[in-house]
NUMILUM-167059 format. One record per residue (C-alpha): residue number from 1; residue in one letter; y, z, x. Coordinates in steps of 0.1 Angstrom, whole numbers, always signed. Layout:
NUM  A  Y  Z  X;
...
// end
This chain:
1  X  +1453  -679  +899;
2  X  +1457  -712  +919;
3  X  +1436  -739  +922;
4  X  +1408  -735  +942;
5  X  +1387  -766  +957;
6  X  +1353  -763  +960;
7  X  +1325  -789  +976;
8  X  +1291  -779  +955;
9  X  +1258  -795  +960;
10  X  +1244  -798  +928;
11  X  +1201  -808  +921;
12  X  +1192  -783  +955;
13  X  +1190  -752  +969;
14  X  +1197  -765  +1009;
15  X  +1229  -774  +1024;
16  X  +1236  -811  +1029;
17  X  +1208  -819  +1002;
18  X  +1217  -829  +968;
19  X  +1238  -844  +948;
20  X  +1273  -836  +958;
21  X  +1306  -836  +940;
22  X  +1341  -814  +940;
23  X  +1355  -789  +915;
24  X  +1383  -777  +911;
25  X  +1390  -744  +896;
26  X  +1413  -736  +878;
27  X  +1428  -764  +874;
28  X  +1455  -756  +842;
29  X  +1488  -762  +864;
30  X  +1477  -794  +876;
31  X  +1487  -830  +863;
32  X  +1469  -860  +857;
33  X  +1483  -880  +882;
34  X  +1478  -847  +907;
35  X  +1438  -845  +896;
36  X  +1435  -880  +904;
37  X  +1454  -881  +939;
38  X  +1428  -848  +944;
39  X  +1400  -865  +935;
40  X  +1406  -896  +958;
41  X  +1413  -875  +989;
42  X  +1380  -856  +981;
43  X  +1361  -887  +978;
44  X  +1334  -876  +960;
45  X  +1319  -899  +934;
46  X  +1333  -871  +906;
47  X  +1353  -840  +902;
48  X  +1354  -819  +880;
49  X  +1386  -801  +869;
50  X  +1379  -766  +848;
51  X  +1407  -760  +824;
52  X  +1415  -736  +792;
53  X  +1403  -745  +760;
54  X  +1412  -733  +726;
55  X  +1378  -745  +711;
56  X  +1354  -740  +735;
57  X  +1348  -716  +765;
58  X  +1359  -740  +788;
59  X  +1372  -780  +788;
60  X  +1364  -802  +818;
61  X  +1379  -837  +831;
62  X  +1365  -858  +853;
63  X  +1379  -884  +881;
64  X  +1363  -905  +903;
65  X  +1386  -914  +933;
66  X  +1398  -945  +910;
67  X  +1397  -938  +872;
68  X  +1389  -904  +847;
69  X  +1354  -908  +833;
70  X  +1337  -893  +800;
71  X  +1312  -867  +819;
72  X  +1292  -861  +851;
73  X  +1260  -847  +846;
74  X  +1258  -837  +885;
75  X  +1298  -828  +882;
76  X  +1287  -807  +849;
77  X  +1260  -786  +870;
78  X  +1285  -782  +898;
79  X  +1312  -769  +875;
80  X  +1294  -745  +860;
81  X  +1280  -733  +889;
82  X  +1317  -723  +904;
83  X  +1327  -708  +875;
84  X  +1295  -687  +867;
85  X  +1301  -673  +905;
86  X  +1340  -669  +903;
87  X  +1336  -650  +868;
88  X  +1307  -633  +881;
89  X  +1287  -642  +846;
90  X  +1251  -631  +835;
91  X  +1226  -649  +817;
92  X  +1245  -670  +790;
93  X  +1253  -698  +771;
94  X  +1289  -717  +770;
95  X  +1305  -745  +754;
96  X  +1327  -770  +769;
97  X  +1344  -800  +758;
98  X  +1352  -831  +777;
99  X  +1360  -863  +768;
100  X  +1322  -871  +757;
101  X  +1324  -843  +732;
102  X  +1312  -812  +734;
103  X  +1285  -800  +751;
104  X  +1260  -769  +755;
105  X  +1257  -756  +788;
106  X  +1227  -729  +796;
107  X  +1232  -704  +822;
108  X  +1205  -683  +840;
109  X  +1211  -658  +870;
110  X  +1189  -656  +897;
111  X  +1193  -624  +921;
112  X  +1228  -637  +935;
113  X  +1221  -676  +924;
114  X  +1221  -693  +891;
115  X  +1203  -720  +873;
116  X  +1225  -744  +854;
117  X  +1216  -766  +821;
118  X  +1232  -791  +807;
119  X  +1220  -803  +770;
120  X  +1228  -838  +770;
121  X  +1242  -860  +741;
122  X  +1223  -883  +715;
123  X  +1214  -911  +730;
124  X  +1232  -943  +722;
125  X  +1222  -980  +730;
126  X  +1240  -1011  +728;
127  X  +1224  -1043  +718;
128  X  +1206  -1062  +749;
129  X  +1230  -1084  +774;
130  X  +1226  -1120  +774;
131  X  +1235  -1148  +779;
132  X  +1269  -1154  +805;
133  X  +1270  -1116  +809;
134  X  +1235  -1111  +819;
135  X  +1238  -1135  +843;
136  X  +1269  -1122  +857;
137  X  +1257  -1092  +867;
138  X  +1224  -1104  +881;
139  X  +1242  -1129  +902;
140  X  +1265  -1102  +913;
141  X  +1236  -1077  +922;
142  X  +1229  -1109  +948;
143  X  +1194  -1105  +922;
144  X  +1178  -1134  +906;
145  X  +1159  -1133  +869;
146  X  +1122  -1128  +891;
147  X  +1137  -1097  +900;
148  X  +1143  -1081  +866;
149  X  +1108  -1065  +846;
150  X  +1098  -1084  +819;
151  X  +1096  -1070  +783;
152  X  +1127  -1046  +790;
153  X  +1161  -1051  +784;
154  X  +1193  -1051  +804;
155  X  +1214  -1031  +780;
156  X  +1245  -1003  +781;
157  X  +1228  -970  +772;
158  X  +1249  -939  +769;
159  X  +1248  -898  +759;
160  X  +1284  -898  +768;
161  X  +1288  -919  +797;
162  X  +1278  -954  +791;
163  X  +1258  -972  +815;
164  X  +1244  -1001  +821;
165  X  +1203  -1001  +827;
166  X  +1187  -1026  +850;
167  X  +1151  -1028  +850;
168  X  +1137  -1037  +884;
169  X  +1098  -1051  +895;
170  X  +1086  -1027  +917;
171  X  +1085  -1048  +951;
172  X  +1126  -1050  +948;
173  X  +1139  -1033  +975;
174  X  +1168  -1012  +960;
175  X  +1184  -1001  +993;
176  X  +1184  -1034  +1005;
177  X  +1205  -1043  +978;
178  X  +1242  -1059  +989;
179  X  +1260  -1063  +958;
180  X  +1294  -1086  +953;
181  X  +1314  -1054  +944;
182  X  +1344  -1072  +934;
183  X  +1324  -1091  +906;
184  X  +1307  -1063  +895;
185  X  +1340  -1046  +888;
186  X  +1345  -1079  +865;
187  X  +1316  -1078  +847;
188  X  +1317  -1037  +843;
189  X  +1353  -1043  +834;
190  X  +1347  -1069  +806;
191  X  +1317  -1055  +794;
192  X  +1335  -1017  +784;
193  X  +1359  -1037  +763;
194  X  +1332  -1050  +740;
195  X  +1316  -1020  +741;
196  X  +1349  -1001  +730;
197  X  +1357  -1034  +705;
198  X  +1324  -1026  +690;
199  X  +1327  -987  +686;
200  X  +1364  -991  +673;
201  X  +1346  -1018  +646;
202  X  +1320  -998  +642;
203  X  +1338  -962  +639;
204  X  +1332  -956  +599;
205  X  +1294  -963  +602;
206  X  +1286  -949  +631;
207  X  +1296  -928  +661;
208  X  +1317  -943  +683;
209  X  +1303  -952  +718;
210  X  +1325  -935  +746;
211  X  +1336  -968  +772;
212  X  +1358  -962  +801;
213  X  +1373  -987  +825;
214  X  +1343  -992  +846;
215  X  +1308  -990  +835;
216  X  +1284  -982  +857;
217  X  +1252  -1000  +868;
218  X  +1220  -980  +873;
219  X  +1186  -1002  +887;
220  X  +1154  -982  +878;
221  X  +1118  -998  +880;
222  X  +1084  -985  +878;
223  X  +1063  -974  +907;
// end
């Protein structure tokens, strides 16, 4: 069977709604370089590529136009989705591994539609930024320290796709935001070494934390 490309809206059940991303399925006779050049042209923030596994029902990797990542929760429902339609599958339950680990996924059919679940991973925090790195990344938000919610930290939290959580006061306007992207690539970049330098330290104690080449920010606040 050859690849097939798909566009899915995942989080919706209206066109043009969503959270969008591409899949690719099957994707077996494909390289990496090929899946990466793929997932640039589709430009979607992930894609998912759907391949065989020997230890699981299915294995999935995932590329943003730039760089492979861990996991995509959106990319994950999305996935799942195409394949539960191509294989024409019933109610069920599937594995899949990805570079996070692996993961249970819950399927449900609905008439001719489905319902997809992903269980997520344990949670994992790292300890709270501070310090020149906190202030690297507020100053290349364009934020200042009024902006951040008191009592909460700025800290990289992960279930297989580490993060890094920004608490916002409610009166910050989030789409007004104009970030320095070029120094947030910086600070994202410098920030997934010590967080790999501390799982690789920290690998007989605990369980590693997965850290790719660019973290990614995520501003939240309370309403």
């Amino acid at each position: 069977m050859k690849p097939q490309v798909y566009h899915v809206d995942a989080f919706t059940s209206q066109p043009f709604r969503g959270n969008s991303a591409g899949v690719v399925f099957p994707a077996d006779n494909l390289s990496e370089a090929q899946m990466q050049l793929i997932a640039r042209e589709l430009g979607h923030s992930e894609t998912a590529f759907l391949l065989h596994s020997d230890d699981s029902d299915v294995r999935i990797r995932y590329f943003t136009p730039t760089v492979e990542v861990p996991i995509c929760g959106h990319a994950t429902v999305a996935a799942h989705y195409v394949r539960a339609k191509v294989l024409g599958l019933g109610n069920c339950t599937v594995w899949q591994t990805s570079l996070a680990g692996k993961h249970r996924v819950t399927i449900e059919k609905h008439h001719d539609d489905y319902r997809i679940s992903l269980e997520q991973g344990t949670p994992g925090f790292e300890p709270p930024l501070e310090g020149e790195t906190r202030v690297a990344i507020i100053n290349a938000l364009h934020l200042t320290e009024d902006d951040i919610l008191p009592g909460l930290p700025i800290q990289v939290a992960t279930t297989g796709h580490s993060k890094v959580m920004i608490p916002l006061k409610p009166e910050v306007d989030i789409d007004a935001l104009s970030p320095d992207l070029n120094a947030l690539t910086l600070s994202a970049n410098r920030l997934a070494a010590m967080v790999s330098s501390r799982s690789r330290s920290a690998q007989a104690k605990t369980k590693p934390m997965v850290a790719c080449s660019r973290l990614r920010l995520v501003l939240w606040k309370i309403r």
